[in-house]
C-alpha positions as CSV (number, residue, x, y, z in Angstrom):
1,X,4.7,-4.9,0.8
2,X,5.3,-7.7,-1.8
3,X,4.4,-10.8,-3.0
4,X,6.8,-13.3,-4.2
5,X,7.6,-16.5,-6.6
6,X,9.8,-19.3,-7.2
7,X,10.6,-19.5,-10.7
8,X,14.5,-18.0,-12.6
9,X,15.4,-15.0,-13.5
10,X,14.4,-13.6,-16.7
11,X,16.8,-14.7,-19.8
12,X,16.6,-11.9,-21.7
13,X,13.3,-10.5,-22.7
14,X,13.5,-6.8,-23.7
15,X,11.9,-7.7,-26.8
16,X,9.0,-9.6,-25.5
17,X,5.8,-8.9,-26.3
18,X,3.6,-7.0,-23.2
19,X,0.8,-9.1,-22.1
20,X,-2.4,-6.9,-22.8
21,X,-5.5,-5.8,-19.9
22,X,-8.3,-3.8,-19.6
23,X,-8.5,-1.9,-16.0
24,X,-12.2,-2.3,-14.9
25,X,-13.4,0.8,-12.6
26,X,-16.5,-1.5,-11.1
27,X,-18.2,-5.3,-11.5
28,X,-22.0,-5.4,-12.0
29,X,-24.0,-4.3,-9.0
30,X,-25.3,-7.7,-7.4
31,X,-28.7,-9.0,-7.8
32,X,-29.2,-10.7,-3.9
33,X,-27.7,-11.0,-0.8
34,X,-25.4,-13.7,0.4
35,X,-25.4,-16.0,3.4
36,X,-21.9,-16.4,3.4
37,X,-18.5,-14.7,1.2
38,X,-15.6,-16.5,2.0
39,X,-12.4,-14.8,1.1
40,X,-8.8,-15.8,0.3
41,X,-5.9,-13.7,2.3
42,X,-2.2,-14.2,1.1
43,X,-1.0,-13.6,4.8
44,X,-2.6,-13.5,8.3
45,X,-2.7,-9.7,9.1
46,X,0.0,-8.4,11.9
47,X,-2.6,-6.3,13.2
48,X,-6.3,-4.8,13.0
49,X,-4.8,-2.2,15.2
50,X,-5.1,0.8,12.6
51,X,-1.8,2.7,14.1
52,X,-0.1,-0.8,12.7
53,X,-2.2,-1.6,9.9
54,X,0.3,-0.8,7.2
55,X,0.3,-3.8,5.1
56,X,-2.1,-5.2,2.1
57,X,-3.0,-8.0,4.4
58,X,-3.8,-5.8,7.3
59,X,-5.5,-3.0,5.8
60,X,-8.0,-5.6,3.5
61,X,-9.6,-6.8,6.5
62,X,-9.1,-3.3,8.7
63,X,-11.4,-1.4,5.8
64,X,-14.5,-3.7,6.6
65,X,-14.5,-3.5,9.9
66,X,-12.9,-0.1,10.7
67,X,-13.6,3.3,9.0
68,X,-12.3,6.7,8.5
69,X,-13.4,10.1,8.5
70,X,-12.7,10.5,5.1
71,X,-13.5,7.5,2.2
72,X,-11.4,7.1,0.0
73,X,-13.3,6.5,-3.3
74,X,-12.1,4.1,-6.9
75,X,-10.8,6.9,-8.5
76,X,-8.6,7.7,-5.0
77,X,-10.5,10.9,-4.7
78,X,-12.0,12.1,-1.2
79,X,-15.5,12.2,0.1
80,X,-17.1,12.4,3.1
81,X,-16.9,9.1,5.8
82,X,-17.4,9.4,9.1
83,X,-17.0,13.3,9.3
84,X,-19.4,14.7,6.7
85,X,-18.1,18.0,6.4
86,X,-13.9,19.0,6.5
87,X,-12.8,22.6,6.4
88,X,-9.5,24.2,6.1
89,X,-10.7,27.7,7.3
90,X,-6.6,28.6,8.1
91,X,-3.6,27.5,6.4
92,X,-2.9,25.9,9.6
93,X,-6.4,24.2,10.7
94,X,-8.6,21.5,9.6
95,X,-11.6,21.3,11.3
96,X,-14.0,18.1,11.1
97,X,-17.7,17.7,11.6
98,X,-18.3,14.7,12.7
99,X,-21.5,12.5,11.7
100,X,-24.4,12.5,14.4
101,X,-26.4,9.0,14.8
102,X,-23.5,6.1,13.8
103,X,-23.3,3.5,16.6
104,X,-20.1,1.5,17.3
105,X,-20.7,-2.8,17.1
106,X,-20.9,-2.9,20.7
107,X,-23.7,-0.4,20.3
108,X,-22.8,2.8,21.6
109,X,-22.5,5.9,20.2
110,X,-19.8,7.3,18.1
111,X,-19.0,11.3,19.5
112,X,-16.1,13.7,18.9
113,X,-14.3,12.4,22.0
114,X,-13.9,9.0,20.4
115,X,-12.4,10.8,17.3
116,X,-9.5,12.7,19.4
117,X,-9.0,10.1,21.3
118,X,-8.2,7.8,18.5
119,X,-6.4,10.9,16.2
120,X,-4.2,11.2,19.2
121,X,-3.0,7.7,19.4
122,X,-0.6,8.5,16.5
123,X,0.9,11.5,18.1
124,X,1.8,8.8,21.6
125,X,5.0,7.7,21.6
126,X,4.3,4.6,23.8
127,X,2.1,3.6,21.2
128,X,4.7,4.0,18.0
129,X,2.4,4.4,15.1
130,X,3.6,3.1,11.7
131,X,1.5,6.5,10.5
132,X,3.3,9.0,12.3
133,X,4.8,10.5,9.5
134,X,1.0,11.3,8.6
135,X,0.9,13.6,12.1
136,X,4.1,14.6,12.4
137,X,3.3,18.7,11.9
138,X,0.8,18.5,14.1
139,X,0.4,20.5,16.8
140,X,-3.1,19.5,18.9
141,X,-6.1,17.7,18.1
142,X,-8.9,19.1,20.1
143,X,-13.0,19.2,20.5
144,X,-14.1,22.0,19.0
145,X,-17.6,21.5,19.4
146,X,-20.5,19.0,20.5
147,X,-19.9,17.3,16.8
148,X,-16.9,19.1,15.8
149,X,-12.9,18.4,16.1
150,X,-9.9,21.0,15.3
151,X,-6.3,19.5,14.1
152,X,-4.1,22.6,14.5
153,X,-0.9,21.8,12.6
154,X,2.5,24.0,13.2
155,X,2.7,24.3,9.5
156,X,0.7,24.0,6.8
157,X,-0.2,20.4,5.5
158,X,-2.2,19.7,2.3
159,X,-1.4,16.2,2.5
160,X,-3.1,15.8,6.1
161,X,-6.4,15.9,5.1
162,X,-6.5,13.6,1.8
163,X,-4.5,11.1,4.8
164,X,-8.0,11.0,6.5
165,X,-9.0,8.9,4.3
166,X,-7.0,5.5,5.0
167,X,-5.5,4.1,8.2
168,X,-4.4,7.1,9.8
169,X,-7.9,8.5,10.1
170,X,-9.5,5.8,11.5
171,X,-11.4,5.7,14.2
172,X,-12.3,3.2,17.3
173,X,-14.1,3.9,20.3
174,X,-12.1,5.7,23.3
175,X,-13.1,2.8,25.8
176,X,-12.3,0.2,23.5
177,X,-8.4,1.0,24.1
178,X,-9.3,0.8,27.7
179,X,-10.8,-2.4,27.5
180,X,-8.6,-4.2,25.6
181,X,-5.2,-3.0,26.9
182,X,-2.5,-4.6,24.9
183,X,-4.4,-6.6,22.9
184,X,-6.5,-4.5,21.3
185,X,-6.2,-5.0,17.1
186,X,-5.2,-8.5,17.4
187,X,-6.7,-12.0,18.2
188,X,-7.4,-12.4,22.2
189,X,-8.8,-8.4,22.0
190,X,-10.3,-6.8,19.1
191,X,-11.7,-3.8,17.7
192,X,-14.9,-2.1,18.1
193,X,-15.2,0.1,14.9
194,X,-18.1,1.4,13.1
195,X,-18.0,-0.5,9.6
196,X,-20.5,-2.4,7.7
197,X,-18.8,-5.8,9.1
198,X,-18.1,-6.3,12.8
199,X,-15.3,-9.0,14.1
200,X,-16.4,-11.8,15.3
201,X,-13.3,-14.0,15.4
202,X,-9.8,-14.5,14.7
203,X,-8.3,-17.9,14.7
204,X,-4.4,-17.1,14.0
205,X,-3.4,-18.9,11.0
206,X,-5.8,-20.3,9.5
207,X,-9.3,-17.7,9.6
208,X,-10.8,-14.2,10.7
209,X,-14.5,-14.0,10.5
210,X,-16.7,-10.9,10.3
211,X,-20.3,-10.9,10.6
212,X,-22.9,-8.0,9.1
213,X,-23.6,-5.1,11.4
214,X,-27.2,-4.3,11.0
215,X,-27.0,-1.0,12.7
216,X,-24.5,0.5,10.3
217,X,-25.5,3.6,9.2
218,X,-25.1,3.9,5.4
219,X,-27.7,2.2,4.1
220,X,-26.2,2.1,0.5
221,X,-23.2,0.4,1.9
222,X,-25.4,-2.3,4.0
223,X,-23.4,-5.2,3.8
224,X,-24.5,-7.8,1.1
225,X,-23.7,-11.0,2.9
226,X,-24.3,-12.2,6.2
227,X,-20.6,-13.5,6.8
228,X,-17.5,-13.1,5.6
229,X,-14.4,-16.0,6.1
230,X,-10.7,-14.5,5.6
231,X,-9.4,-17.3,5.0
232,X,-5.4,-17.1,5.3
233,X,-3.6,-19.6,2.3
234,X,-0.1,-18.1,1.9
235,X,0.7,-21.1,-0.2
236,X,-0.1,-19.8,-3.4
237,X,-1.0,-22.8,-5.4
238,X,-3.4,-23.7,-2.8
239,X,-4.8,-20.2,-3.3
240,X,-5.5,-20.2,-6.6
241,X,-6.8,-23.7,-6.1
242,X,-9.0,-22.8,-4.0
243,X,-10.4,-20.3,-6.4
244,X,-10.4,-22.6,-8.8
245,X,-12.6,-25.3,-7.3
246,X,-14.9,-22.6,-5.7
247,X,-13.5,-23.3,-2.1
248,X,-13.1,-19.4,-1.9
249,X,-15.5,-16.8,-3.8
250,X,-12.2,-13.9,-4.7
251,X,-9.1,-13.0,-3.3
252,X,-6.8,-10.1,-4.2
253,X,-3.0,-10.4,-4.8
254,X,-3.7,-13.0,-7.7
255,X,0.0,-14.9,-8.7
256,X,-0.1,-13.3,-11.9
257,X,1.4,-16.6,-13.1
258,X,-2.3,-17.7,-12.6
259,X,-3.8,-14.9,-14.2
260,X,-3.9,-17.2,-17.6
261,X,-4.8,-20.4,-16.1
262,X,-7.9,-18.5,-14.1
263,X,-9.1,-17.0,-17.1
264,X,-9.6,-19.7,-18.8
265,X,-10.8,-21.8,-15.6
266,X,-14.3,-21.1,-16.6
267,X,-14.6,-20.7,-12.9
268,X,-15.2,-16.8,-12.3
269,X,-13.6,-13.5,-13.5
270,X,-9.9,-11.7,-13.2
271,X,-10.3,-7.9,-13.1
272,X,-7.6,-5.4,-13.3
273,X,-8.3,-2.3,-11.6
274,X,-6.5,1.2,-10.7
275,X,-3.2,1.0,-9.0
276,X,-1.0,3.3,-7.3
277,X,1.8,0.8,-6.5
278,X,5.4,0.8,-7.5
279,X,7.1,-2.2,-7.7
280,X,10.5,-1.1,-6.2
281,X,14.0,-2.6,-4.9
282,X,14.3,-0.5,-1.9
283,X,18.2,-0.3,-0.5
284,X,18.1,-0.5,3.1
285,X,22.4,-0.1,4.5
286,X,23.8,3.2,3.5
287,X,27.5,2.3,4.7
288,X,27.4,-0.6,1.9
289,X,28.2,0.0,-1.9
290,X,24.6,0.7,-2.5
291,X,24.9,3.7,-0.2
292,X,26.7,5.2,-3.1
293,X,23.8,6.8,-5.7
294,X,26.4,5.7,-8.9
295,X,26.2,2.4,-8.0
296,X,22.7,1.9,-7.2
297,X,22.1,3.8,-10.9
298,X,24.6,0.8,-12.1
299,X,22.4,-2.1,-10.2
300,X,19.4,-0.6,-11.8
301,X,21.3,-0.7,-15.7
302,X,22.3,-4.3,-14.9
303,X,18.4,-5.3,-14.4
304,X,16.6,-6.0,-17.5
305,X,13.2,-4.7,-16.2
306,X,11.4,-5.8,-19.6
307,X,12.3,-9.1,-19.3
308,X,11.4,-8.5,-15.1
309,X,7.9,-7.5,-16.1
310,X,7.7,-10.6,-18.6
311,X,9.1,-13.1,-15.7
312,X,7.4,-11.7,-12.6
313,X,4.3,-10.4,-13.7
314,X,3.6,-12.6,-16.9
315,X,3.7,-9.1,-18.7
316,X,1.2,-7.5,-16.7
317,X,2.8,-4.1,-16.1
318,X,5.8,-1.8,-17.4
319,X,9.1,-0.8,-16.6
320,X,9.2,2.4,-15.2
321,X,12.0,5.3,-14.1
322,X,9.7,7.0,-11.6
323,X,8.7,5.7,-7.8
324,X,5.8,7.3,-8.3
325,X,3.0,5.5,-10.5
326,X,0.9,7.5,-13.1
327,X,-2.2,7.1,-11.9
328,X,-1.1,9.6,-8.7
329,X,-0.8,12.1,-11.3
330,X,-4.3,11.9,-12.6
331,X,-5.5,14.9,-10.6
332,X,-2.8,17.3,-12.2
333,X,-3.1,19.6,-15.5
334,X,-2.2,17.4,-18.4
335,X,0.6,19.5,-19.0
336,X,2.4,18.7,-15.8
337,X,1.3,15.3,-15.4
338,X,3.2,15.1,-18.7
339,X,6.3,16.7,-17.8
340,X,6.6,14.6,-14.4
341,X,7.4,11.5,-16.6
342,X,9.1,13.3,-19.9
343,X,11.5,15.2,-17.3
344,X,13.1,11.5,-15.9
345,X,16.1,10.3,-17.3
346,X,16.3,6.8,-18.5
347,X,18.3,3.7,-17.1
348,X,18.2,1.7,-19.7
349,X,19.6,-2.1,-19.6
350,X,23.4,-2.1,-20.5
351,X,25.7,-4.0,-18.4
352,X,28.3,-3.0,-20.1
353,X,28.2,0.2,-19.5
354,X,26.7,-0.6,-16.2
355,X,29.8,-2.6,-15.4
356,X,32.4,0.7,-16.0
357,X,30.5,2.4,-13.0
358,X,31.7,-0.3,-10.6
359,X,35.0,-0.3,-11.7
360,X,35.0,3.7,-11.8
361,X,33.3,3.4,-8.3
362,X,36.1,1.1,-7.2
363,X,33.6,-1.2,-5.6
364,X,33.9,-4.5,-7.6
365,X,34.0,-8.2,-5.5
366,X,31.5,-5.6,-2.5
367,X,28.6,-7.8,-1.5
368,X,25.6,-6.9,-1.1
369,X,22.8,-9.1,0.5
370,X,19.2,-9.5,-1.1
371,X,16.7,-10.1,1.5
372,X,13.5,-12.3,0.5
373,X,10.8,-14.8,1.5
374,X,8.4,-16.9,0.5
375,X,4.9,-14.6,0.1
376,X,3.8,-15.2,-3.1
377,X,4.6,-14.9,-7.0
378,X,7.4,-12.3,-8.2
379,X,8.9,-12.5,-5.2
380,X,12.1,-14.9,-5.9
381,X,12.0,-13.6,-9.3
382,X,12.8,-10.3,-8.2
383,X,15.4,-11.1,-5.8
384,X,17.3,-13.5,-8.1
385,X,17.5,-11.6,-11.0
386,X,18.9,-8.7,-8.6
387,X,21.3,-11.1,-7.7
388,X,22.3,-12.2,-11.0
389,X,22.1,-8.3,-12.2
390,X,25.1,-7.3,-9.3
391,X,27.0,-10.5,-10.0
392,X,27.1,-9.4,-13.8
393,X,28.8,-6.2,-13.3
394,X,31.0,-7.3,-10.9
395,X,30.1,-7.3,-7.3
396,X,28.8,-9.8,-5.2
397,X,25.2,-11.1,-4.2
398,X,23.6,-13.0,-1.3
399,X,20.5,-13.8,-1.0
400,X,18.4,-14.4,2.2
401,X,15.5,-15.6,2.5
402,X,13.4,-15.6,5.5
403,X,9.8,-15.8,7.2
404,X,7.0,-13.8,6.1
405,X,6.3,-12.8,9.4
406,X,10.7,-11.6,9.6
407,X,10.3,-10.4,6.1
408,X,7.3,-7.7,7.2
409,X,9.2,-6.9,10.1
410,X,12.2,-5.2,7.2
411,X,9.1,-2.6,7.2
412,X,8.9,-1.8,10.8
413,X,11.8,-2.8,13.1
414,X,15.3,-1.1,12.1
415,X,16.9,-4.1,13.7
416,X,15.1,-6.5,11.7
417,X,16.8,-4.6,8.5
418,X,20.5,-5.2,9.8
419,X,22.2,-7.1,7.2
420,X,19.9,-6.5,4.4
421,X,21.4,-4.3,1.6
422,X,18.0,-4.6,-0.6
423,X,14.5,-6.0,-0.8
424,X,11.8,-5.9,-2.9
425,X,8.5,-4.2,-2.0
426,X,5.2,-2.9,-4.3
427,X,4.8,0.2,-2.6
428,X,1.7,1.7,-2.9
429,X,0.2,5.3,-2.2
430,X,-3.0,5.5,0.3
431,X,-3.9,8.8,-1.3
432,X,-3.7,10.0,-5.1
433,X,-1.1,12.2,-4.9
434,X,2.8,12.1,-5.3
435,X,3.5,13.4,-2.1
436,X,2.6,11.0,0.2
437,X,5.6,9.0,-1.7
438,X,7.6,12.1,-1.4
439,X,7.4,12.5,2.5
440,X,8.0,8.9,3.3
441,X,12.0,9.4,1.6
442,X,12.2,12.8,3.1
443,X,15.6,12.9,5.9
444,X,14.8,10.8,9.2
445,X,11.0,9.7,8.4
446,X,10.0,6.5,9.2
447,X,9.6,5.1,6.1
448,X,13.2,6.0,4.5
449,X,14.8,2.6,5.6
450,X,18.2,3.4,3.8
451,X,18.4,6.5,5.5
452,X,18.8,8.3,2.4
453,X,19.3,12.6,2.9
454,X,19.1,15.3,0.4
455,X,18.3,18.8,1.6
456,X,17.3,20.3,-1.8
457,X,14.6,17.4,-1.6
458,X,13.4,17.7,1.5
459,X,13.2,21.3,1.1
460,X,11.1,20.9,-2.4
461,X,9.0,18.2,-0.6
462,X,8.1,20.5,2.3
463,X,7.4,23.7,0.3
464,X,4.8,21.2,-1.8
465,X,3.2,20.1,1.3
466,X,3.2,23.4,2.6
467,X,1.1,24.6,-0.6
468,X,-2.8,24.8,-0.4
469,X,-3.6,25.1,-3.7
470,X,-3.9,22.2,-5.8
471,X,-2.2,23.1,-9.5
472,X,0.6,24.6,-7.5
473,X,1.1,22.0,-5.4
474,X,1.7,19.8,-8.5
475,X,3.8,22.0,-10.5
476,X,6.0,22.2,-6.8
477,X,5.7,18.2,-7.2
478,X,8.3,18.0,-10.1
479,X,11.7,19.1,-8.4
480,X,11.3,16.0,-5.7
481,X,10.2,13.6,-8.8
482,X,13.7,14.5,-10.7
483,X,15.8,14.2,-7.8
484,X,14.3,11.2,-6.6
485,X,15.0,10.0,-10.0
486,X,18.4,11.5,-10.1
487,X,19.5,9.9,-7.1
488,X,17.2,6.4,-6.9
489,X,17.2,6.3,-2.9
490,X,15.3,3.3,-3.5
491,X,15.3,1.6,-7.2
492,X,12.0,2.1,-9.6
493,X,11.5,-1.5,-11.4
494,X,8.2,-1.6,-13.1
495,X,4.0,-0.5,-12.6
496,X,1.2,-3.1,-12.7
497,X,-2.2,-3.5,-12.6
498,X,-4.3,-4.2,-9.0
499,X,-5.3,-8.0,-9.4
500,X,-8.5,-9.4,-8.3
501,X,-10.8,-12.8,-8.7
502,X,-13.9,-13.1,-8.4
503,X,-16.1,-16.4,-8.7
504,X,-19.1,-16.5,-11.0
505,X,-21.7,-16.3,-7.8
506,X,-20.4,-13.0,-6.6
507,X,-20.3,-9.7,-8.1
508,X,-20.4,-6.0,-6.9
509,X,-16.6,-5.2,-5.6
510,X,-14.2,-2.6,-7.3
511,X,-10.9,-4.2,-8.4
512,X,-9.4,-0.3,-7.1
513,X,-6.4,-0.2,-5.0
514,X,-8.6,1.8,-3.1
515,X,-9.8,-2.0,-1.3
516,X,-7.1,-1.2,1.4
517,X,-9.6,1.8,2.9
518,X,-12.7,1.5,1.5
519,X,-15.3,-1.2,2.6
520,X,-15.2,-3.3,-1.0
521,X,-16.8,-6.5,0.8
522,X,-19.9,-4.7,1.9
523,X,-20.7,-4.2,-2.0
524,X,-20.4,-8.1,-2.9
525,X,-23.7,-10.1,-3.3
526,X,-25.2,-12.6,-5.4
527,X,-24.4,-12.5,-9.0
């Protein structure tokens, strides 16, 4: 998802100078525990349901509370979670062992019935998981054993596993979904999970409170503090007040319009940590002109993505050509990490030029509408300089803004999308590894709101997910990153840094995108 702003587009700004940052891979381990953490949230979460937790909000929250049987660790590798051994004895099977001993908040027992039962949840179509695309070779999820569970997929799938790891391999109790009915994950139900933090409750719009779980069974992820307050501020000068005048102890998603102003606060700490987002303009109607792969390539010359950087992120970050970030990359050879990036071609700001594809496209005076909302810094900038970026090469631009709450529906509900030609979203990878951003624009997924189709893609994409050894699977990784960058389904703006605050009493959290899955909270204590 995205954030957004209310300031103009950028005037220029290719030449500006790139504001500097240091990415910090962990804050000092904490010296005591804490009665209370209180927590700033941009937006109330849509669910704690973990089939529909596919959102920063959501999943911030969901990792405290709910775990996976995978963890998903600050450098985005895997370890072990709540299955402490994985095997992939055939190229079709992964088989799990699942921990003995962890209890569930209501007490109970966690066994490998409760893990099929909540694995299947994502192959029911009643229930409509946002992860899907996650399960979507699979073929049965079974007991195996008294501690053991089988996925047997119909091909094979390299990506499944690594996918453990974050929302789609989470795992509730089997009577929970029972109990609760239809409102389990949100605010009348619950969620009865196995995490360091247990909910406690959810009063919609203004907190959700989670109390330490003194069963849990890591003892080096006890959780430091007694309490923890989400509180939800979506205004975000009242946010960064907050931080400000110690109302809140940290909050992620910092306006990076702020970034300055809470440095020099004297108040607490920014860190910049590991990120796997890319901040993207994603076209959502292929029967408009943006349908048309010239024309999108022409929308993307027209945006001077320096100056976007300088305007939207206050310099924190770089233009980029790839949807993909960098950091995914980390686990491949040097040699093909490098040629991932030196293979792309360039789009580089010319509107004159840009302006000759229109005309050559015979789409000039076509509008296109720009859907946005207000969530935050960048936001507006982003849309308004889109708009202004169309106008200047001659086509038309509306902007429309709505609701958070409509503007999250864009990622979930094709009806919600009707009308919107483009809008903005930091999309970021639950795993580190290209393919996860590969599968989501492969023909008919879930994800691919602008129905965008290219057989020599999806072909690439599934022979790389099909490939069980890692180097290969890489190499296999570069076809789908120069079509994708041949053909911009969705158009590649800029990189930037995860943000995160922390006041001067707290310490201990990773500034890692890796927040979303992993339970960062438990780690914060006394400074």
């Amino acid at each position: 998802m995205a954030l957004s702003a209310c300031s103009s587009p950028p005037d220029g700004g290719s030449n500006a100078p790139a504001s500097s940052y240091e990415t910090t891979a962990n804050t000092p381990a904490p010296t005591g525990d804490l009665d209370k953490l209180t927590w700033s949230i941009y937006a109330e979460p849509n669910s704690l349901d973990y089939v529909y937790a596919f959102d920063y909000a959501d999943n911030q929250v969901l990792a405290n509370v709910c775990e996976s049987l995978l963890r998903l660790n600050e450098d985005m590798s895997v370890s072990a979670g709540l299955a402490t051994k994985f095997e992939n004895p055939t190229p079709t099977t992964w088989v799990y062992t699942i921990r003995e001993g962890v209890k569930f908040h209501d007490g109970t027992t966690l066994t490998a019935d409760d893990v099929v039962a909540s694995m299947n949840r994502h192959l029911d179509p009643r229930v409509g998981s946002f992860w899907y695309s996650v399960y979507q070779n699979v073929e049965s999820i079974k007991k195996s054993g008294p501690n053991e569970v089988t996925v047997t997929s119909k091909v094979p799938d390299a990506l499944f596993n690594e996918s453990m790891s974050g929302a789609a391999g989470a795992i509730d109790s089997a009577a929970s979904f029972k109990k609760f009915g239809a409102n389990y994950g949100n605010s009348s139900g619950g969620v009865n999970c196995t995490g360091p933090f247990e909910l406690t409750k959810w009063q919609n719009g203004e907190k959700i409170s989670l109390s330490r779980f003194d069963d849990y069974w890591d003892a080096d992820l006890k959780a430091r503090s007694k309490q923890l307050d989400f509180v939800i501020m979506t205004d975000s000068v009242a946010r960064v007040n907050a931080m400000k005048s110690g109302e809140v102890d940290g909050g992620w998603m910092v306006p990076p319009n702020a970034v300055a102003e809470l440095k020099t606060s004297g108040a607490g700490q920014i860190y910049f940590g590991l990120n796997t987002a890319v901040q993207s303009l994603v076209v959502s109607n292929p029967e408009g002109p943006l349908g048309n792969a010239e024309v999108r390539k022409a929308l993307l010359m027209a945006i001077d993505r320096d100056g976007l950087v300088q305007a939207a992120e206050a310099g924190l970050g770089k233009r980029t050509n790839s949807l993909t970030s960098e950091s995914v990359w980390a686990h491949a050879d040097p040699a093909t990490r490098e040629a991932a990036f030196k293979q792309l071609a360039d789009y580089p700001y010319d509107v004159e030029a840009a302006s000759k594809i229109i005309r050559e496209q015979a789409v000039e005076g076509k509008e296109i509408t720009i859907t946005t909302a207000p969530m935050g810094q960048g936001f507006a900038v982003v849309a308004q300089t889109a708009a202004a970026a169309a106008e200047s090469i001659g086509l038309k631009a509306k902007i429309n803004t709505v609701t958070p709450s409509a503007y999250t529906a864009l990622f979930s509900d094709p009806e919600a999308r009707k009308g919107t030609d483009l809008f903005f979203t930091s999309w970021y990878l639950s795993v580190g590894d290209p393919r996860e951003m590969f599968s989501v624009l492969r023909t008919g997924d879930f994800s691919n709101y602008g129905q965008w189709s290219n057989k020599d893609y999806d072909k690439a994409v599934n022979a790389g997910l099909q490939t069980m050894d890692g180097a290969e699977r890489f190499t296999k990784s570069l076809e789908p990153q120069k079509i994708l960058n041949q053909e911009v389904p969705w158009l590649p703006l800029y990189e930037s840094p995860t943000v995160m605050w922390m006041n001067d009493r707290v310490t201990g959290a990773s500034p890692s995108l890796n927040f979303l899955y992993f339970p960062w909270a438990a780690k914060i204590g006394k400074r």
